[in-house]
N, CA, C and O atoms as a GROMACS GRO file, in nm:
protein
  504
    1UNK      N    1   2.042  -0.712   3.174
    1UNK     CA    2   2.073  -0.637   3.054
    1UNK      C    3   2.023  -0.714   2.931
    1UNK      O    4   2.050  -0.833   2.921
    2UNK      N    5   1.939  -0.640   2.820
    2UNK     CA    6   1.903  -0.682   2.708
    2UNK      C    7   2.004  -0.732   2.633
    2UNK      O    8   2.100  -0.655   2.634
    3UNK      N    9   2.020  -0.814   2.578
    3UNK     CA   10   2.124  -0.822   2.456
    3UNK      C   11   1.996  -0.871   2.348
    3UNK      O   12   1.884  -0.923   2.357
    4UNK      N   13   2.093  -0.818   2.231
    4UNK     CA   14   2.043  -0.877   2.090
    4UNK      C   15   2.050  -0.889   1.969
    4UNK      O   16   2.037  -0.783   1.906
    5UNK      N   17   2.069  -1.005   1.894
    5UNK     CA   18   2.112  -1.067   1.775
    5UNK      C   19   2.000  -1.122   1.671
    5UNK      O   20   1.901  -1.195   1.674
    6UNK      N   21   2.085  -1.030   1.562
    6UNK     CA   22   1.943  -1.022   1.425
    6UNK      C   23   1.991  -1.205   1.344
    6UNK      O   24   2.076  -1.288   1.376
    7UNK      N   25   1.889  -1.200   1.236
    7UNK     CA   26   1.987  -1.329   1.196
    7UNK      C   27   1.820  -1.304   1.070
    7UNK      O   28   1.708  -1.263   1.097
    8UNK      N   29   1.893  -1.361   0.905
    8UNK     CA   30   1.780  -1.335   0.856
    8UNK      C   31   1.851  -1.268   0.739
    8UNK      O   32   1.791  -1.278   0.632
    9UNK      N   33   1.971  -1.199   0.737
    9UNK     CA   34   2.003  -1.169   0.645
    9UNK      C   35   2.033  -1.211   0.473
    9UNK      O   36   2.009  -1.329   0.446
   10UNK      N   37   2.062  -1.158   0.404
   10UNK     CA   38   2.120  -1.275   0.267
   10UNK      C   39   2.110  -1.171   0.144
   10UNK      O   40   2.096  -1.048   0.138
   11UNK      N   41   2.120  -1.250   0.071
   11UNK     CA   42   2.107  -1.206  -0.076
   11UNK      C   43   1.988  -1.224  -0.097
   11UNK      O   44   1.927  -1.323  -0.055
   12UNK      N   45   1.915  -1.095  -0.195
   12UNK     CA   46   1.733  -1.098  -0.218
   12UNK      C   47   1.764  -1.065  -0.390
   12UNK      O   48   1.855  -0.988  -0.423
   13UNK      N   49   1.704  -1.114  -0.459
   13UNK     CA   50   1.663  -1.035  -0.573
   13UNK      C   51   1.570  -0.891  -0.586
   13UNK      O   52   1.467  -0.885  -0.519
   14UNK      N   53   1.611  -0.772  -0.677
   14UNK     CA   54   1.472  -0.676  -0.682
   14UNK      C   55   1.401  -0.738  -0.677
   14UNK      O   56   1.404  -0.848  -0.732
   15UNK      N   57   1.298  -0.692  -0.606
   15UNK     CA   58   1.102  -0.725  -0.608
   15UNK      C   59   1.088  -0.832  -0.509
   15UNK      O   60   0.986  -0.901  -0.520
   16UNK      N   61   1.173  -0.860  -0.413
   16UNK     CA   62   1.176  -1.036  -0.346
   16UNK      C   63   1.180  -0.999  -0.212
   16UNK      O   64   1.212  -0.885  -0.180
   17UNK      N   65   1.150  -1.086  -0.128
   17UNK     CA   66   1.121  -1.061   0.001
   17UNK      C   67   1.231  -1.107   0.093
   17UNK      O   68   1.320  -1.181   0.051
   18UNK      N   69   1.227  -1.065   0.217
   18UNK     CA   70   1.321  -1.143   0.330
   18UNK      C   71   1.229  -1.099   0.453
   18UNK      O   72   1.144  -1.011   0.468
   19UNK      N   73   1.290  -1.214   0.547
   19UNK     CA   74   1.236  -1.157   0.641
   19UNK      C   75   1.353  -1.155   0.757
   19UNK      O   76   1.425  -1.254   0.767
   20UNK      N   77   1.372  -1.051   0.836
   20UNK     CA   78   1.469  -1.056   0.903
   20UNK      C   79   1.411  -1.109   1.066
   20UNK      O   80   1.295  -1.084   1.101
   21UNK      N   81   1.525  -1.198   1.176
   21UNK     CA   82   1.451  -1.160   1.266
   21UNK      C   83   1.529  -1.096   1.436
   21UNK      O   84   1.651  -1.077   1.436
   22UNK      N   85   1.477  -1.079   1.519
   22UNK     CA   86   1.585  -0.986   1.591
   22UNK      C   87   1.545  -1.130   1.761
   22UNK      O   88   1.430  -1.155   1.796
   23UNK      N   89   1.647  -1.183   1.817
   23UNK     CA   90   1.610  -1.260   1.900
   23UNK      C   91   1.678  -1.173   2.035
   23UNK      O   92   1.790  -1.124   2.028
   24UNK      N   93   1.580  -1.160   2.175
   24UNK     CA   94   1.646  -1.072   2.238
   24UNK      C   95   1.644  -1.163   2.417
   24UNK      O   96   1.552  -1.221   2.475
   25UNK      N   97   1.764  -1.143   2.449
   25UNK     CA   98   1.782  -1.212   2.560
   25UNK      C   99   1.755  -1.113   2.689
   25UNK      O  100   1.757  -0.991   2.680
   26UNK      N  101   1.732  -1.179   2.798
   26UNK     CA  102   1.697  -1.068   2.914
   26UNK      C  103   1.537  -1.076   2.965
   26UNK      O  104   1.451  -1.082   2.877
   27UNK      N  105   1.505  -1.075   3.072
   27UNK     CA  106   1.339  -1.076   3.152
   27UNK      C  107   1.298  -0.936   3.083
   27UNK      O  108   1.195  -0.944   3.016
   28UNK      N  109   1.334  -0.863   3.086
   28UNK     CA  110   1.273  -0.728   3.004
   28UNK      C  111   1.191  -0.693   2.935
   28UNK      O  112   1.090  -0.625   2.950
   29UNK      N  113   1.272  -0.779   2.792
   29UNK     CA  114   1.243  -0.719   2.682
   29UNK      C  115   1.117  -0.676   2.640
   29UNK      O  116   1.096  -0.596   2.549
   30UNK      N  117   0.992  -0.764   2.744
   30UNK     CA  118   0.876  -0.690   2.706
   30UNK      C  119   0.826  -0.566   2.716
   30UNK      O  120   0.731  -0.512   2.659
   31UNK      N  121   0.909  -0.525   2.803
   31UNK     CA  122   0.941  -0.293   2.833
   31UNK      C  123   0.960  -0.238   2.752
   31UNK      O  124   0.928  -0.122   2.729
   32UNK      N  125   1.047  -0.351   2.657
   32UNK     CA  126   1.135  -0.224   2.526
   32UNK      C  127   1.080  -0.229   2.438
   32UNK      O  128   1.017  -0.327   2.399
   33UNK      N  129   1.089  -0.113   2.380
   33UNK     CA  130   1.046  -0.038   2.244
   33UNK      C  131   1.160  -0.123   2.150
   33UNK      O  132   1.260  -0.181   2.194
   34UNK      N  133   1.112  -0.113   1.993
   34UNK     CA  134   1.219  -0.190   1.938
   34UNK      C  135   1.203  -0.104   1.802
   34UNK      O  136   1.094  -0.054   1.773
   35UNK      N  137   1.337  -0.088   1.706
   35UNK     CA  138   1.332  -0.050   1.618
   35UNK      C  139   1.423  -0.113   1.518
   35UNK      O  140   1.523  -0.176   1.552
   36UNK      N  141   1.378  -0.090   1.365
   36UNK     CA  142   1.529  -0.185   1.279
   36UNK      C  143   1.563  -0.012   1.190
   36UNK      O  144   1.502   0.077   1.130
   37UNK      N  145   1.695  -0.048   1.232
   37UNK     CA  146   1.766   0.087   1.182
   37UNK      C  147   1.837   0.023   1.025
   37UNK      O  148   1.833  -0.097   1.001
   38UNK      N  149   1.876   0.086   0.965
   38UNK     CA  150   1.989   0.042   0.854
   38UNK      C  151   2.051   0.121   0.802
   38UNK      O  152   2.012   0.236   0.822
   39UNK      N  153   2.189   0.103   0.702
   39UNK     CA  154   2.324   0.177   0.741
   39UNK      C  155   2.335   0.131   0.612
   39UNK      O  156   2.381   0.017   0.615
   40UNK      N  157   2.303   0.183   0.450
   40UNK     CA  158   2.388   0.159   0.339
   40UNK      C  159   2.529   0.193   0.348
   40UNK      O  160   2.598   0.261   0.424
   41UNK      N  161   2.546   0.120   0.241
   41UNK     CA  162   2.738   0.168   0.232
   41UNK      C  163   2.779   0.307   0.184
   41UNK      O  164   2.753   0.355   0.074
   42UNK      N  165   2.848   0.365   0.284
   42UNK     CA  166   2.912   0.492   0.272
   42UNK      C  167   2.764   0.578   0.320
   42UNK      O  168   2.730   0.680   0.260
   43UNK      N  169   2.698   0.531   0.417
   43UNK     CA  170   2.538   0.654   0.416
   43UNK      C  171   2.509   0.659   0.591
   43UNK      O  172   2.540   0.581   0.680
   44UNK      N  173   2.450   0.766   0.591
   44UNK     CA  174   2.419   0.718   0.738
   44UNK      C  175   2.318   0.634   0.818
   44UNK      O  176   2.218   0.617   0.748
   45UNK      N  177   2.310   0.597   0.896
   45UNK     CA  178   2.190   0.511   0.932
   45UNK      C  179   2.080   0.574   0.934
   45UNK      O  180   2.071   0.691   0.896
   46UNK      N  181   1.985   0.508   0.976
   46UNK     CA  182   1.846   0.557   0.994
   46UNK      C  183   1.775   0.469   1.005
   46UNK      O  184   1.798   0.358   0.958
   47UNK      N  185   1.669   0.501   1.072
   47UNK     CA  186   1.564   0.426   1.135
   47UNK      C  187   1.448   0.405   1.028
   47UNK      O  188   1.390   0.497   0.971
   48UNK      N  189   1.424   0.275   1.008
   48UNK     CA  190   1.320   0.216   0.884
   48UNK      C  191   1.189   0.212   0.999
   48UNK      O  192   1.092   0.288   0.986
   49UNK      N  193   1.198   0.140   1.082
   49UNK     CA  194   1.037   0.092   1.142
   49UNK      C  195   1.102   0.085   1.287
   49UNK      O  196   1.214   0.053   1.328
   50UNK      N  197   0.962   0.135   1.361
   50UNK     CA  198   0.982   0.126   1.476
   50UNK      C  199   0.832   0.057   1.629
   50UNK      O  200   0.747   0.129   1.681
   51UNK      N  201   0.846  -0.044   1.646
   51UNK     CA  202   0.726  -0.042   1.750
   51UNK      C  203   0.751  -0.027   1.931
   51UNK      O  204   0.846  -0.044   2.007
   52UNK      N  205   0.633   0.008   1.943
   52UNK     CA  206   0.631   0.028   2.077
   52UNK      C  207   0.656  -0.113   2.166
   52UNK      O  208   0.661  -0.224   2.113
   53UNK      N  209   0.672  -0.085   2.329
   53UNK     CA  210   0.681  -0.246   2.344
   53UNK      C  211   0.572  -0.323   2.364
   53UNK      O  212   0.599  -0.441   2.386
   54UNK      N  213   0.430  -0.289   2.362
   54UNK     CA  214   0.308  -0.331   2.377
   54UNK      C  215   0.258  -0.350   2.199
   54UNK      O  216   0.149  -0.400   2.172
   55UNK      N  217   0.336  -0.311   2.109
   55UNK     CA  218   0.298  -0.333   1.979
   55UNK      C  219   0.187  -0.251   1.894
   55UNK      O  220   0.173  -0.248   1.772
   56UNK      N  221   0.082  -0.158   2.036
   56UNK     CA  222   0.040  -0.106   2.010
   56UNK      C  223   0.080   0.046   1.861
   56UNK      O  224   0.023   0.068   1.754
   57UNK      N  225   0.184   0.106   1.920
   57UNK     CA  226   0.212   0.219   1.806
   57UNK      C  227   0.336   0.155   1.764
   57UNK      O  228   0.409   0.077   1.823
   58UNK      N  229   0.343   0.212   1.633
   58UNK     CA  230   0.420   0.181   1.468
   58UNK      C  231   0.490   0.337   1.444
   58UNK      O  232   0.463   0.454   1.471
   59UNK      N  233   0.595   0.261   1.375
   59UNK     CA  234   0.636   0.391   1.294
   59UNK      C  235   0.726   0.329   1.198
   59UNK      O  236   0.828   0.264   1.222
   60UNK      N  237   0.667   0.364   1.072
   60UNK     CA  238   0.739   0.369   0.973
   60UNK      C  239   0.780   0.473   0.833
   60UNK      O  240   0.701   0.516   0.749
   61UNK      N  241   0.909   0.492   0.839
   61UNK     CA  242   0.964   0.545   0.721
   61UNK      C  243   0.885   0.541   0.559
   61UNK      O  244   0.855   0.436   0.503
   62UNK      N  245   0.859   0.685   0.501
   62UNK     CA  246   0.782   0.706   0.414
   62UNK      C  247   0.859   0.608   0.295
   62UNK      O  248   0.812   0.587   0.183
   63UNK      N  249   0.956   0.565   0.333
   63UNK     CA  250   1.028   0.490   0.228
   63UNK      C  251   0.982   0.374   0.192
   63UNK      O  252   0.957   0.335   0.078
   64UNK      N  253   0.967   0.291   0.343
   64UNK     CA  254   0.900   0.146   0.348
   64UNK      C  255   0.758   0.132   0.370
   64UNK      O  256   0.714   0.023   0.406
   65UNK      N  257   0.682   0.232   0.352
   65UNK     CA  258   0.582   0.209   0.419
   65UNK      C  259   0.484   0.137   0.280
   65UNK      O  260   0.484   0.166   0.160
   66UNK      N  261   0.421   0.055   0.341
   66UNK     CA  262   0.326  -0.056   0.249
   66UNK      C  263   0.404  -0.211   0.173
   66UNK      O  264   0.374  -0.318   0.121
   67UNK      N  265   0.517  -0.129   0.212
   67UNK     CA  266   0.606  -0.338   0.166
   67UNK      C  267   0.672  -0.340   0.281
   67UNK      O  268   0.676  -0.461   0.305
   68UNK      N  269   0.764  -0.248   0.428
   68UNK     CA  270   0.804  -0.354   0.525
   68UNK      C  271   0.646  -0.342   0.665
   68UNK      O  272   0.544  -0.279   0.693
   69UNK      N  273   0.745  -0.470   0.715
   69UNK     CA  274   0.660  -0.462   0.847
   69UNK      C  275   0.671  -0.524   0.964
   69UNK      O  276   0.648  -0.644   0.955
   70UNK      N  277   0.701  -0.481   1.084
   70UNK     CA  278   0.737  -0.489   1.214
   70UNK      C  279   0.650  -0.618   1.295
   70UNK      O  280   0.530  -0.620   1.270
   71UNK      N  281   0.680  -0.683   1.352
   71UNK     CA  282   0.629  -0.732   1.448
   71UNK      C  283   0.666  -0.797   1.606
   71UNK      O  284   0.774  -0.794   1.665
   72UNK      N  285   0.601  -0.826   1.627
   72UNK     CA  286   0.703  -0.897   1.780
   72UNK      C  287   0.612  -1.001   1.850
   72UNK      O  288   0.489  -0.994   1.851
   73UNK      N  289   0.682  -1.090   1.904
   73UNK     CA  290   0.606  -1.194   1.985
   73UNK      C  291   0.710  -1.209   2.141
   73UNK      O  292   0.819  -1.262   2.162
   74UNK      N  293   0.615  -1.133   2.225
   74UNK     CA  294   0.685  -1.086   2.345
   74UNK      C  295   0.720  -1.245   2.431
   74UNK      O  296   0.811  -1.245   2.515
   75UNK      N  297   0.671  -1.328   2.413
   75UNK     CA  298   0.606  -1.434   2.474
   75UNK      C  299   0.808  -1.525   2.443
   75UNK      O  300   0.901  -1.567   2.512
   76UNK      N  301   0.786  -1.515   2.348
   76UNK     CA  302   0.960  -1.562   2.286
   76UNK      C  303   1.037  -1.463   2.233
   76UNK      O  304   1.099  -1.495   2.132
   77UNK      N  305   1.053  -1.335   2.278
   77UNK     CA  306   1.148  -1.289   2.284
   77UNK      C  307   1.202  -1.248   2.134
   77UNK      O  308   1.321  -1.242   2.103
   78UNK      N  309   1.083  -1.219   2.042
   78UNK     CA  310   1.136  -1.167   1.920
   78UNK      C  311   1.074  -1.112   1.892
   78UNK      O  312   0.964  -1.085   1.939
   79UNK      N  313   1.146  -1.061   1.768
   79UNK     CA  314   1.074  -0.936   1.665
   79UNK      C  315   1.145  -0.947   1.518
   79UNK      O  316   1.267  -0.955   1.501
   80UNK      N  317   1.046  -0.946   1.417
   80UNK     CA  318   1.020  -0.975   1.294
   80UNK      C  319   1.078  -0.853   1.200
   80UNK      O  320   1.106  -0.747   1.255
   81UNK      N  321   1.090  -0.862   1.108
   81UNK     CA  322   1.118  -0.718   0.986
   81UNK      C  323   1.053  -0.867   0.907
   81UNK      O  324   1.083  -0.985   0.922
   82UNK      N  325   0.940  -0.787   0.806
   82UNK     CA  326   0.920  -0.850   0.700
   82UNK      C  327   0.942  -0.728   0.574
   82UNK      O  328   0.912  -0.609   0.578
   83UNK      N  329   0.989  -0.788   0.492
   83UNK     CA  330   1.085  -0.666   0.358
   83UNK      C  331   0.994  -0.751   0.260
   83UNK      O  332   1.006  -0.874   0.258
   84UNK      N  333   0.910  -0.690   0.186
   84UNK     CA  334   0.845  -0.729   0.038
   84UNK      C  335   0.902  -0.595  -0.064
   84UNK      O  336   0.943  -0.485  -0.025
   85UNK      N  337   0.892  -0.632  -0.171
   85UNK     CA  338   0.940  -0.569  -0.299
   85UNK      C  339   1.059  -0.483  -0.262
   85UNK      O  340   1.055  -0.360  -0.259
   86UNK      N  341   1.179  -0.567  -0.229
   86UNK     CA  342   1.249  -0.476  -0.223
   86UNK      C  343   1.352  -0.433  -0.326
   86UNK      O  344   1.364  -0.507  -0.424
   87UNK      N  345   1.441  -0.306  -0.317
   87UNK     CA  346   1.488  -0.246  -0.385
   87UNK      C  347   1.639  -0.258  -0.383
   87UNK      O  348   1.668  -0.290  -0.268
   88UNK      N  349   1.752  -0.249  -0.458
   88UNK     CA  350   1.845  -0.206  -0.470
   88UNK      C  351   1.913  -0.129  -0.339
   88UNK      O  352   1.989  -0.160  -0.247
   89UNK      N  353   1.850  -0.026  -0.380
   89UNK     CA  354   1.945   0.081  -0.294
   89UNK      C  355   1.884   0.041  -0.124
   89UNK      O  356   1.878   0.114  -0.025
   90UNK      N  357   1.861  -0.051  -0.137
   90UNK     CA  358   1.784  -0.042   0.011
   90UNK      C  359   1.891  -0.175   0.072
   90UNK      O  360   1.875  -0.249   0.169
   91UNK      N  361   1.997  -0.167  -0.026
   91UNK     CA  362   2.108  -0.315   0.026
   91UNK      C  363   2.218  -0.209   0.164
   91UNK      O  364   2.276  -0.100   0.157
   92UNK      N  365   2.206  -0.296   0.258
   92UNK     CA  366   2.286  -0.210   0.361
   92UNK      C  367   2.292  -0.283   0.484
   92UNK      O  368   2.228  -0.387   0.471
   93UNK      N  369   2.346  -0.271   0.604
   93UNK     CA  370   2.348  -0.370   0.721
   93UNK      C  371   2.212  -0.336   0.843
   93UNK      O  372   2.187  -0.235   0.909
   94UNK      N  373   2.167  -0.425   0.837
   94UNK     CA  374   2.064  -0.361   0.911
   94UNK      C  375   2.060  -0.417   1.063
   94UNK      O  376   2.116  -0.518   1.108
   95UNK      N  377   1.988  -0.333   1.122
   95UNK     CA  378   2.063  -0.296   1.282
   95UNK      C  379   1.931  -0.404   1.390
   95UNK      O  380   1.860  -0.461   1.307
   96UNK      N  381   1.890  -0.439   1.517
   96UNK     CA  382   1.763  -0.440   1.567
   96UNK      C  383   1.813  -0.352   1.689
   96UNK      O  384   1.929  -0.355   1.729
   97UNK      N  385   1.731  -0.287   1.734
   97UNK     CA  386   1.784  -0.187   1.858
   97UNK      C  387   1.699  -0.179   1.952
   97UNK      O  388   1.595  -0.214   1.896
   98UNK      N  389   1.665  -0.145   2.104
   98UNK     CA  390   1.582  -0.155   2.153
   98UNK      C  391   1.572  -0.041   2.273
   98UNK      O  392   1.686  -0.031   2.319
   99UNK      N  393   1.482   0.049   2.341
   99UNK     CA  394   1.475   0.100   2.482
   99UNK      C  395   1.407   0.067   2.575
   99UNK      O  396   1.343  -0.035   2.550
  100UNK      N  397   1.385   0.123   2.715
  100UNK     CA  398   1.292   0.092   2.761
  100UNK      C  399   1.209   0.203   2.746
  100UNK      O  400   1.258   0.314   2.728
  101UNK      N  401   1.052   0.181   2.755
  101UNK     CA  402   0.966   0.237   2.699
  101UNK      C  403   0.845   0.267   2.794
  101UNK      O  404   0.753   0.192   2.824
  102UNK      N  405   0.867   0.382   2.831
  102UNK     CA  406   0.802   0.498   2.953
  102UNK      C  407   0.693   0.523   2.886
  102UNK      O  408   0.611   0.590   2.949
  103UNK      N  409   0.658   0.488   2.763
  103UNK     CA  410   0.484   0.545   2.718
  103UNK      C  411   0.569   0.687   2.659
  103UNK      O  412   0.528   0.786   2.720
  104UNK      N  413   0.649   0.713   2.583
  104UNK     CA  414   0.695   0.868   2.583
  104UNK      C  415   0.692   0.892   2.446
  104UNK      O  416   0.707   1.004   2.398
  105UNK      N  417   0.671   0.783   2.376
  105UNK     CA  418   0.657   0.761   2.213
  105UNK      C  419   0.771   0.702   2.190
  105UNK      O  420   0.847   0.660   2.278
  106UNK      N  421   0.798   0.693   2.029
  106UNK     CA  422   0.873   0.638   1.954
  106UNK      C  423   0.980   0.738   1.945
  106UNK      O  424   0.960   0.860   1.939
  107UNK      N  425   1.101   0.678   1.944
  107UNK     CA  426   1.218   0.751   1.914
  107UNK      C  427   1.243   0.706   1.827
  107UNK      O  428   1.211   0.591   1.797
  108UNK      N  429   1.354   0.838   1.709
  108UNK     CA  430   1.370   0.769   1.581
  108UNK      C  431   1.509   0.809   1.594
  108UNK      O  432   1.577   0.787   1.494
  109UNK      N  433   1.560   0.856   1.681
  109UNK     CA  434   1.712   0.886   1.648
  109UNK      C  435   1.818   0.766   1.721
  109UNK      O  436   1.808   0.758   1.844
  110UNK      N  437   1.880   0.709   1.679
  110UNK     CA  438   1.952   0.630   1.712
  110UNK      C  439   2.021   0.639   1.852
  110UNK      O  440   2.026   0.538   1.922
  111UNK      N  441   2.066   0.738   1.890
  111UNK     CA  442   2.142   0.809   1.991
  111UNK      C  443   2.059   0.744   2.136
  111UNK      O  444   2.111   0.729   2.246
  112UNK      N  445   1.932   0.716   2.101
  112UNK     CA  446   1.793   0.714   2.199
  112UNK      C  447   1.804   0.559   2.264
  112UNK      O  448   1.784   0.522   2.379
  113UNK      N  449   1.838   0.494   2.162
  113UNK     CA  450   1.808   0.324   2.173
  113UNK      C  451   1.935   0.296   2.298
  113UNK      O  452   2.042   0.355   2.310
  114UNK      N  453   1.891   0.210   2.363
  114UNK     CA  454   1.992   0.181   2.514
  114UNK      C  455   2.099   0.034   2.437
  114UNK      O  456   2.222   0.039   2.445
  115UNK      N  457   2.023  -0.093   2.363
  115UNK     CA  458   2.075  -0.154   2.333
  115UNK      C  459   2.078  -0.184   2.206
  115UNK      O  460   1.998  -0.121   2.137
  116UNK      N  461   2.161  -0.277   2.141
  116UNK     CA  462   2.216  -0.291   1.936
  116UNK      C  463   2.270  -0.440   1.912
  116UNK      O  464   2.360  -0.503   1.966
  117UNK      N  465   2.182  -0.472   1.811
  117UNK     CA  466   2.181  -0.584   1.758
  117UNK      C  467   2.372  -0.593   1.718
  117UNK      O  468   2.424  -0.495   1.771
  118UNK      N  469   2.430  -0.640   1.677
  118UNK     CA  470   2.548  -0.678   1.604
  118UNK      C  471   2.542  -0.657   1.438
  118UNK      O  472   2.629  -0.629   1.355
  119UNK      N  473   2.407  -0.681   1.431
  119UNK     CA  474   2.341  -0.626   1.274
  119UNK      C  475   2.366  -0.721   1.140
  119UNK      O  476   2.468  -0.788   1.131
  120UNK      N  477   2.283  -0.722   1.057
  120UNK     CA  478   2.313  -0.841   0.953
  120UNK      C  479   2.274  -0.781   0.825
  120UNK      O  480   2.182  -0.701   0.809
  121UNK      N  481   2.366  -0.838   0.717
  121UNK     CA  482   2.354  -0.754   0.604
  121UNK      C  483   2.281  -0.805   0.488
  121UNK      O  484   2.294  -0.919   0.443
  122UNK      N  485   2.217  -0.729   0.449
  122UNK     CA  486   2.140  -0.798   0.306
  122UNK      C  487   2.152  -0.711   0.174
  122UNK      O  488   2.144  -0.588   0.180
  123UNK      N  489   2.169  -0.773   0.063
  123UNK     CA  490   2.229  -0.710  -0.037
  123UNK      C  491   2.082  -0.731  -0.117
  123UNK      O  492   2.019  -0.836  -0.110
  124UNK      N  493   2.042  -0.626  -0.188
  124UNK     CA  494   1.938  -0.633  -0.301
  124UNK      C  495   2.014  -0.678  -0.410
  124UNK      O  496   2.130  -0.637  -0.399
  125UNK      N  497   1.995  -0.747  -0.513
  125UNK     CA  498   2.112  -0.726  -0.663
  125UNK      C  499   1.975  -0.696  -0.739
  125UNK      O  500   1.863  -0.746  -0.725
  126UNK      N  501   2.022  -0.603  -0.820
  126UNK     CA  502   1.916  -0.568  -0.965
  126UNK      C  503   1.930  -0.690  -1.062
  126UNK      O  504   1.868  -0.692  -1.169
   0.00000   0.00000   0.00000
């Protein structure tokens, strides 16, 4: 069984970067698809970026697209969120989640993902 724990969180200033990262235990994880979901306060979650488990296909939210960005290094068992210029409202707990990955595409609904980070929070301040 996958398990997995984000770590990376903090306090950012507007316009400032973080990088989050997701460390995942288990022979697997190179099967799974991985995605970083996030959950402002009082909002519902949703899925920011998502890659396949070969790294080949991406998906990202029209929100983040051109400042975050996904990566993974199957070899050690992680995967990256890099956050440039970020925003305010984009302060919320953010999730790493993962499936196994049949070639069937990207799932963006949460309901989909088999396993969940514990999640770590980062606050934008204006």
């Amino acid at each position: 069984q996958v398990q997995l724990v984000e770590s990376g969180g903090g306090l950012v200033q507007a316009g400032g970067s973080l990088r989050l990262s997701c460390a995942a235990s288990g022979r697997t994880f190179s099967s799974y698809a991985v995605g970083w979901f996030r959950q402002p306060p009082g909002k519902e979650r949703e899925l920011a970026v998502a890659m396949s488990y070969s790294g080949v296909s991406t998906y990202y939210a029209d929100s983040v697209k051109g400042r975050f960005a996904i990566s993974r290094d199957n070899a050690q068992n992680l995967v990256y969120l890099q956050m440039n210029s970020q925003k305010p409202e984009e302060t919320a707990v953010y999730y790493c989640a993962g499936y196994r990955d049949y070639g069937l595409g990207l799932f963006r609904a949460g309901k989909d993902y088999e396993v969940w980070g514990q999640g770590t929070q980062v606050t934008v301040s204006s």
